[in-house]
C-alpha positions in Angstrom: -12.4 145.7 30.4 -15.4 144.9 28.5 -17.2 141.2 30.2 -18.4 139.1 27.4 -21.2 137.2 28.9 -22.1 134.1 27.3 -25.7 132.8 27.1 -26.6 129.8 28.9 -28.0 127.5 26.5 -30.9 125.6 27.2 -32.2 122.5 25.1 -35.6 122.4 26.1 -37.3 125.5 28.2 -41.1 123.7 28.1 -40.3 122.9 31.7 -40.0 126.5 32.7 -43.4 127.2 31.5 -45.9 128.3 31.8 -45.2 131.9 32.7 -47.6 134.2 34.9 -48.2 137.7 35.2 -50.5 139.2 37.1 -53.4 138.9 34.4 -52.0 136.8 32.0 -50.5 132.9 31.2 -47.9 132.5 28.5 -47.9 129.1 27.5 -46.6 126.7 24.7 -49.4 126.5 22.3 -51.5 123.3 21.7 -53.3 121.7 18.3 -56.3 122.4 20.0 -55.5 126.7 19.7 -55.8 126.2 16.2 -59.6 128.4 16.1 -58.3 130.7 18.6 -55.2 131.2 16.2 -57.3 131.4 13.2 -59.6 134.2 14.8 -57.2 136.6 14.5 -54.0 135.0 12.1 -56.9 135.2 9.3 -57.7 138.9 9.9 -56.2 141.2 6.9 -55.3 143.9 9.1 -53.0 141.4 11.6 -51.7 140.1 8.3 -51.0 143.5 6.6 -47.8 144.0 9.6 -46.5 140.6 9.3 -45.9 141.2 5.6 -47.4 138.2 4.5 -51.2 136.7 3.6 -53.6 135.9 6.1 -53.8 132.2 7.0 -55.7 130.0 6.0 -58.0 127.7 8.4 -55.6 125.1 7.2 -52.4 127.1 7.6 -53.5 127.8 11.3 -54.2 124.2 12.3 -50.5 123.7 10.7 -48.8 126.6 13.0 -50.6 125.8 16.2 -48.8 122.2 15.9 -45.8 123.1 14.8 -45.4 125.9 17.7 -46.7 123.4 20.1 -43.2 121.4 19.4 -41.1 124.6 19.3 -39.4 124.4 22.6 -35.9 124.3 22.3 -33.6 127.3 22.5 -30.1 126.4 21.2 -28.8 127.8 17.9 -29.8 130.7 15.1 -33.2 130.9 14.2 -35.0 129.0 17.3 -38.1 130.1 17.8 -40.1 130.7 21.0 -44.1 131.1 20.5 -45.8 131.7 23.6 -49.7 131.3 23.6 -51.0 134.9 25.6 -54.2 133.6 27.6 -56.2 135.1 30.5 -55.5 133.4 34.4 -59.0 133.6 34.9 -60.7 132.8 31.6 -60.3 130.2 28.7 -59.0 131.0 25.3 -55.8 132.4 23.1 -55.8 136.5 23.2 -52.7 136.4 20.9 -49.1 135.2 20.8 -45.3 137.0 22.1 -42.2 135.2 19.9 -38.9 134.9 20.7 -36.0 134.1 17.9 -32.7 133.4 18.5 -31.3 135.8 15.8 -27.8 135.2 16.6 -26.5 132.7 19.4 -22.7 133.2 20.0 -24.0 137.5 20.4 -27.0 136.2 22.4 -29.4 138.6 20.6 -32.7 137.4 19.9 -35.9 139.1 18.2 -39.1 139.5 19.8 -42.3 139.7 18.5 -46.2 140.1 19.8 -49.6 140.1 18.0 -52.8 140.5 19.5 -56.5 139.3 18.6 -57.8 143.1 17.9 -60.9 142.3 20.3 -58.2 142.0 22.6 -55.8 145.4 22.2 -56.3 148.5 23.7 -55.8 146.6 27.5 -52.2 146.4 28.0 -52.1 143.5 27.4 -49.1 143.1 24.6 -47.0 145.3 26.7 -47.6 142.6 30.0 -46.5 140.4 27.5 -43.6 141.2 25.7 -42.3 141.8 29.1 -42.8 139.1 30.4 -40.7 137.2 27.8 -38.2 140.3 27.6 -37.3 139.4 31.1 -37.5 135.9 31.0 -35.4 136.2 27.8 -33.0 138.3 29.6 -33.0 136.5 33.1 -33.2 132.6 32.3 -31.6 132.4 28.4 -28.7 134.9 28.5 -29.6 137.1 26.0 -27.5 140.1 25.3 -29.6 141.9 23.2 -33.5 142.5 22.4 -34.5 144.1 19.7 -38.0 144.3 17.6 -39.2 144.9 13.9 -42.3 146.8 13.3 -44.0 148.3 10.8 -43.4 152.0 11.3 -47.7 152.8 10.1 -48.1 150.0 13.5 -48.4 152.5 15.8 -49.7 150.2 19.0 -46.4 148.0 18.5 -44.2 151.3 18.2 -46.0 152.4 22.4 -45.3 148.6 23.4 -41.9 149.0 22.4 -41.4 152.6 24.1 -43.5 151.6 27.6 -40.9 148.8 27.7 -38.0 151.0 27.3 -37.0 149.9 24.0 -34.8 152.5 21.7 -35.2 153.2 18.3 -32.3 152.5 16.5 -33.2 152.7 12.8 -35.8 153.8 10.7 -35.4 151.2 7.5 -37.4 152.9 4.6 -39.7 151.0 2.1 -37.7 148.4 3.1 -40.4 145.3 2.6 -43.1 144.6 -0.3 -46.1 144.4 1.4 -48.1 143.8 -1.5 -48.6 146.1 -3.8 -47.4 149.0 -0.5 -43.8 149.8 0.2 -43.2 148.8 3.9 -40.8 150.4 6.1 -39.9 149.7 9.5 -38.4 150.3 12.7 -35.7 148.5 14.8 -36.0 149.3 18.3 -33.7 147.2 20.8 -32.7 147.2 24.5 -30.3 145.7 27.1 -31.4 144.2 30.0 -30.9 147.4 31.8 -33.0 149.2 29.9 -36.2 147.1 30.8 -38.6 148.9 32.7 -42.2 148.0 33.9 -44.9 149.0 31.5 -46.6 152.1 31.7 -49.7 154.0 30.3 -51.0 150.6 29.8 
């Protein structure tokens, strides 16, 4: 017989952070990331995988407060963005989301983007699993699965490093513009976590 395990809700989890890594703090972010936000949130070619326009100065002021409120994880479509800074050095590198896509399953989404000065390090895959096990290990999720352009070929080796499986290949799914989008879905349990490699 088949054990349905039943996520532990949690109202608020801004007292379980920040969380460490060996190079890295995820945080809640503040009104005062707002530039660091808008360094790379403003960049066409961060924009261009998120399928929608690059922000605005003003549009990045408004999403650095907003996530700096966004702590609680109870019901569908709570979202968890977590600032991605350096122990040993000031500043925003990029973000790593979390959405509660579906509560009674426990399956959430999760999500990464890096300033580009920043990529090529490892560290989105540090990251992601960072919050994939603290996902798995302190909210009770089921299920974790990602959405990703399928031309984003940095997010496709996070996903695979982490142990992710593809699980669909959704063509020109999304209007990117004037360009047909497609993605893929790649998901994993928490069994299938493993520490990142060739990072």
């Amino acid at each position: 017989m088949i054990q349905i395990r039943v996520p532990e809700v949690r109202m608020d989890v801004a007292p379980l952070l920040p969380m460490t890594t060996p190079r890295l703090s995820l945080r809640l972010f503040t009104p005062g990331d707002a530039d660091d936000l808008y360094a790379y949130q403003s960049l066409p070619s961060v924009a261009r995988y998120l399928y929608r326009p690059a922000h605005t100065r003003e549009r990045s002021e408004q999403v650095a407060a907003e996530r700096a409120a966004q702590s609680v994880w109870r019901v569908d479509g709570d979202k968890l963005a977590l600032a991605v800074c350096r122990r040993d050095a000031p500043g925003v590198l990029g973000e790593v989301t979390l959405t509660l896509a579906h509560a009674r399953a426990a399956q959430a989404e999760i999500g990464w983007t890096l300033d580009p000065r920043h990529q090529g390090q490892g560290y989105a895959s540090e990251a992601a699993l960072a919050l994939a096990r603290f996902a798995f290990d302190t909210l009770g999720v089921h299920r974790l699965y990602a959405r990703l352009d399928v031309e984003n070929t940095g997010s496709v080796r996070v996903c695979e490093r982490l142990g992710m499986r593809r699980e669909a290949h959704l063509v020109e799914n999304d209007l990117d513009g004037d360009r047909w989008g497609s993605e893929y879905i790649y998901a994993a349990l928490a069994a299938d976590m493993v520490a990142p490699s060739g990072s």
